[in-house]
N, C-alpha and C positions, 0 to 999 in steps of 0.2 A: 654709510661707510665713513668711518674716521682718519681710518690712516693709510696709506699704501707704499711698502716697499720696495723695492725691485733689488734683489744679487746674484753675485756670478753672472750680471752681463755679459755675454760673448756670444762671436760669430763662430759658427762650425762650418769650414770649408767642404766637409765630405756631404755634410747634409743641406750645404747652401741655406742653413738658415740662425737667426739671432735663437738666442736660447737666455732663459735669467729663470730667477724664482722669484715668482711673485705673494706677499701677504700682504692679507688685506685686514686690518680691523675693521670689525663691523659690531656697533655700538646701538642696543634695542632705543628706540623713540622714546618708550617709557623709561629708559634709565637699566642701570644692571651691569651686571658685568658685561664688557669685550669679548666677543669671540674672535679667535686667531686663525684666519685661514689660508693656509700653505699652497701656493699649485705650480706643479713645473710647464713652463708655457715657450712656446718659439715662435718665430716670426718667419715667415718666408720673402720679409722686406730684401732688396738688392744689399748688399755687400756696405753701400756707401750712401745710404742711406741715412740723415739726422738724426741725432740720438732721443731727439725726443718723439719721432715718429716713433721710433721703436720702439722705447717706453710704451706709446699709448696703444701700439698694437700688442705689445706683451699683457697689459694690462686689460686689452679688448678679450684675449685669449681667456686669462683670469676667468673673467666676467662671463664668457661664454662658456666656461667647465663649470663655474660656482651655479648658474640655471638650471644645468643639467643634474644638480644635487634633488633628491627628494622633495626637502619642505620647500626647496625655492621651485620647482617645476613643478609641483601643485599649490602654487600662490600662498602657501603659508607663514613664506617669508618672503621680505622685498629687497631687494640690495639700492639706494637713494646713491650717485656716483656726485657727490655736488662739486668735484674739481671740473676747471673747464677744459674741454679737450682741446691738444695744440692742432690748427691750421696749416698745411704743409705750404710750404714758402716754395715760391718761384725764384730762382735764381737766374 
């Protein structure tokens, strides 16, 4: 994975949960063109919750609908995540 977006961040009060869209580039090892892939993904994190937890749970969502594709859930493609994932802070 090369790149990842997130918009239309927001919380939905009637469905208590974050909502955004997430795209992912994802860039073959050997080179080639970028695939672009779109997915609408929500979070059922609390209301007041850090925004960057919520990112990485929107982003988690992504990751677990992109699996659930074809070539990737018979191993013919791999998705490599090399950002690191944020640590939830104690306050």
């Amino acid at each position: 994975m090369t790149d990842i977006e997130i918009a239309g961040l927001g919380y939905e009060p009637d469905g208590a949960c974050h909502s955004g869209h997430v795209t992912m580039e994802l860039t073959p090892k050997q080179g080639g063109t970028p695939t672009h892939m779109h997915f609408a993904c929500r979070s059922a994190l609390p209301a007041d919750t850090p925004a960057d937890l919520i990112r990485q749970d929107l982003i988690e969502d992504a990751l677990r609908q992109a699996r659930r594709m074809p070539g990737f859930r018979r191993g013919e493609r791999e998705i490599e995540l090399p950002l690191p994932r944020a640590a939830p802070s104690r306050a």
